[in-house]
PLY file of the C-alpha trace (Angstrom):
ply
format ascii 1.0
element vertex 191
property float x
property float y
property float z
element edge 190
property int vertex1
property int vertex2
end_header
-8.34 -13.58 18.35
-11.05 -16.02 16.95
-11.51 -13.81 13.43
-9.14 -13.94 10.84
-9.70 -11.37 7.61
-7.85 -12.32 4.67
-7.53 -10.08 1.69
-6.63 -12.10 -2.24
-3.92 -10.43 -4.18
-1.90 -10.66 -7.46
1.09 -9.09 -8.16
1.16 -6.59 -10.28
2.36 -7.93 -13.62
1.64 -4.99 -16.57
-0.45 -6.87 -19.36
-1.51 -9.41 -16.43
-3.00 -6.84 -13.86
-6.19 -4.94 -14.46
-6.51 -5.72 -18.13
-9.64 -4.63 -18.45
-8.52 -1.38 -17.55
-6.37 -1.27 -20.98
-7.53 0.98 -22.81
-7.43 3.68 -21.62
-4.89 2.76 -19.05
-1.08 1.44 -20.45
-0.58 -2.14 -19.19
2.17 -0.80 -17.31
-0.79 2.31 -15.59
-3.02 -0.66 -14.67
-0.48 -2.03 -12.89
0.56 0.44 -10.97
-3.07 1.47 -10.34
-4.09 -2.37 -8.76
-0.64 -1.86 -6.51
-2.31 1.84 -5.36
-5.47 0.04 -4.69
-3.68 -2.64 -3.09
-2.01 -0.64 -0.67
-5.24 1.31 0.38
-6.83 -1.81 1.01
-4.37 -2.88 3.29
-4.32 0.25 5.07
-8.41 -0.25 5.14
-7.68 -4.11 6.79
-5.59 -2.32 9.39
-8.31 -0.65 10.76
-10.22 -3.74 11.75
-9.02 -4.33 15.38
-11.62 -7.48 15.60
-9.45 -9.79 13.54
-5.96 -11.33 12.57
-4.80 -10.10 8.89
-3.90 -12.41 5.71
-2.77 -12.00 2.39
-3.30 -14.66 0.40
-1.09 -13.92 -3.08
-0.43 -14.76 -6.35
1.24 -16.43 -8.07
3.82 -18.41 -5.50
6.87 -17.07 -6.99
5.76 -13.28 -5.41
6.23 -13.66 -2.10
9.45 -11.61 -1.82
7.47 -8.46 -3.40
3.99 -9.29 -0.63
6.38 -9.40 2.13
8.04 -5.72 1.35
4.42 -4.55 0.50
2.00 -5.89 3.86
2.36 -3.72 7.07
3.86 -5.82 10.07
1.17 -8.40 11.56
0.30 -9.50 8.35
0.09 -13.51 7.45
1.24 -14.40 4.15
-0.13 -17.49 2.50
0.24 -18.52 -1.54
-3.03 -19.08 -3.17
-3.33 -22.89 -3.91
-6.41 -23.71 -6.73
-6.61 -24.34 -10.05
-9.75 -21.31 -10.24
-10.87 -18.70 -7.92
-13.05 -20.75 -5.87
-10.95 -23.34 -5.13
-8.21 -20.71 -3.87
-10.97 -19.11 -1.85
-11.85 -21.82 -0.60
-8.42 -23.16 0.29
-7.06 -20.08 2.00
-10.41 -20.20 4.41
-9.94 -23.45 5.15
-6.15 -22.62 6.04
-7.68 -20.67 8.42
-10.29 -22.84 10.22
-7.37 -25.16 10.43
-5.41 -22.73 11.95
-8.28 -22.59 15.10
-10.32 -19.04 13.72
-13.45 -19.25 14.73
-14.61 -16.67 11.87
-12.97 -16.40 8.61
-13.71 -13.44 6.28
-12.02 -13.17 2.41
-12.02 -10.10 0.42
-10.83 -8.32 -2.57
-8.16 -6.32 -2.94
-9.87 -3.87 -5.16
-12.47 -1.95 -3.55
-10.54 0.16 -1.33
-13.53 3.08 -0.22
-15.26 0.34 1.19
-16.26 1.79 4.61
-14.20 -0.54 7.54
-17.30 -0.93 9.57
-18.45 -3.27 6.59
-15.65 -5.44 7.38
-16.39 -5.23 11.11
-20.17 -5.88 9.90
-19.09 -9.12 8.05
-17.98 -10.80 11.36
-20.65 -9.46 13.56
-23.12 -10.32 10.98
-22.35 -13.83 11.87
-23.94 -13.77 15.17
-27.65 -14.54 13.62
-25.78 -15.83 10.04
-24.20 -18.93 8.98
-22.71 -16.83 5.73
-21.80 -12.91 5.42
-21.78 -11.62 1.96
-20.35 -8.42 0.87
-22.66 -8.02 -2.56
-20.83 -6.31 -5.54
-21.67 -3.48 -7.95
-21.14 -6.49 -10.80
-23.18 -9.49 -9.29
-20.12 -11.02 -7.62
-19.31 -10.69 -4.06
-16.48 -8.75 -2.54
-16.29 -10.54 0.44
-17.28 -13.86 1.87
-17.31 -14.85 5.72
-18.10 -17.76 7.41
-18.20 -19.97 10.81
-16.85 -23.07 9.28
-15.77 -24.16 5.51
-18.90 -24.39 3.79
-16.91 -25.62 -0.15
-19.91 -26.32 -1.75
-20.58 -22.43 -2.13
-16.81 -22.52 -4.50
-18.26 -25.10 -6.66
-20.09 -24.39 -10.04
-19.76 -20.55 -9.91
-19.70 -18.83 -13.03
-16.86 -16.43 -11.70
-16.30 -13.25 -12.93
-19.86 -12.66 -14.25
-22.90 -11.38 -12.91
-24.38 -14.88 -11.45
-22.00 -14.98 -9.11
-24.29 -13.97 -6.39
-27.82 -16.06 -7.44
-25.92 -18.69 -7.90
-24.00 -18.19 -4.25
-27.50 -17.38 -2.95
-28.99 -20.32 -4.42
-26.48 -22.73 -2.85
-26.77 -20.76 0.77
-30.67 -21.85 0.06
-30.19 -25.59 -0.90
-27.69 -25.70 2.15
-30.12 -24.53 4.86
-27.90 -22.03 5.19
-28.53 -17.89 6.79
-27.21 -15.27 5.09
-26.18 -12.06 6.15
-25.44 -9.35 3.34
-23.44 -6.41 3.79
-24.01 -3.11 1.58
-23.63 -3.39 -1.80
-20.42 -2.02 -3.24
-17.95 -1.53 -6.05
-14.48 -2.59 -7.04
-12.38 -1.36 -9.53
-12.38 -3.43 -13.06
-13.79 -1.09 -15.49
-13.19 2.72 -16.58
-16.55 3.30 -14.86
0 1
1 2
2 3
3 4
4 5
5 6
6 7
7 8
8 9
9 10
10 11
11 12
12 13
13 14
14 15
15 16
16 17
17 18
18 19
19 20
20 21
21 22
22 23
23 24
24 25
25 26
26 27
27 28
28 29
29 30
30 31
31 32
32 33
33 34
34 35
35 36
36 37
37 38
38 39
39 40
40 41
41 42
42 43
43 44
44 45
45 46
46 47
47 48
48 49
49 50
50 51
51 52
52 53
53 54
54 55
55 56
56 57
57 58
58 59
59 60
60 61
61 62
62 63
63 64
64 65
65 66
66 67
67 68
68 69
69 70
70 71
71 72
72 73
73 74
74 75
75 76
76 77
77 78
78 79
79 80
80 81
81 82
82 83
83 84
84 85
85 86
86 87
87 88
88 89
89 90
90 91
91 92
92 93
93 94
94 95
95 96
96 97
97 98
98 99
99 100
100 101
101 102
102 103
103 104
104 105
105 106
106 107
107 108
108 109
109 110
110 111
111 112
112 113
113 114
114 115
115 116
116 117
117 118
118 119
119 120
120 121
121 122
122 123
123 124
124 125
125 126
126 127
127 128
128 129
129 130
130 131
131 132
132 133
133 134
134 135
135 136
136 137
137 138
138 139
139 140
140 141
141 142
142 143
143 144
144 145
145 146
146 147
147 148
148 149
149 150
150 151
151 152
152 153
153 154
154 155
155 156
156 157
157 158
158 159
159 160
160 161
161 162
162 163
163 164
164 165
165 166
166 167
167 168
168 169
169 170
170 171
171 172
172 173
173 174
174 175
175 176
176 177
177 178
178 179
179 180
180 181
181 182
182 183
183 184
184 185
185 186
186 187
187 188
188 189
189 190
């Protein structure tokens, strides 16, 4: 298989998980939420027949919990970075390394997102140097690529709603063709 699809995931910690969600969710009902939401995701990876499945997780100390959690033909690999994009950008480049041809990360929080979008972010790399699953928020819920392109990890304002300009802008300076997928939402808010 020459596509890898790797989904980011924390263990869910109450008052460490899903904050955001608190009120009106306990610390304890955001949790256990993110796990649900977790869990569907996978389930949504396992559809994708194009490509070998990852879960890169956090923090180190929770692989034990991943490895009862992920379905059989699952990778696990700790997320390594001292901010999100230099964990995205290591676990991709754990894949090139690995030989993958085409190396997709998502989120582990936007479950109803249709699995022909994830088929769409490798195909979309046909014509594109970059795939780009666009978020309800300004920040991306996927990322694909044909090789390790790190500048688009450095000086992101992560979290907000720049994340996309500013990963658009980069693509731009770079020379580099974009595809984007349909825009979507994850779960961080009430909303």
């Amino acid at each position: 298989m020459d596509n890898a699809l790797i989904v980011v995931a924390k263990e869910p910690v109450p008052g460490r998980t899903k904050t955001r969600l608190c009120p009106p969710c306990t610390p304890e009902q955001a949790a256990s939420l993110y796990e649900c939401l977790l869990l569907d995701t996978l389930a949504l990876m396992g559809r994708v027949k194009t490509a070998d499945l990852a879960l890169a997780y956090a923090p180190p100390s929770a692989r034990a919990y991943f490895h009862r959690l992920v379905p059989n033909g699952f990778r696990l690999i700790p997320q390594q970075g001292v901010d999100l994009g230099e964990r995205l950008a290591n676990a991709l480049g754990h894949h090139f390394d690995l030989g993958y041809g085409r190396v997709a990360i998502m989120n582990s929080d936007g479950p109803t997102l249709p699995a022909a979008c994830l088929e769409e972010a490798f195909s979309g790399l046909d014509a594109a140097d970059v795939t780009l699953g666009i978020g309800h928020d300004g920040g991306y819920y996927l990322i694909g690529m044909k090789r390790l392109h790190t500048e688009l990890f450095h000086g992101i304002a992560w979290s907000t709603s720049q994340v996309i300009p500013q990963t658009l802008q980069i693509c731009s300076d770079l020379g580099l063709s974009v595809h984007q997928l349909p825009t979507w939402y994850d779960v961080d808010v009430q909303e």
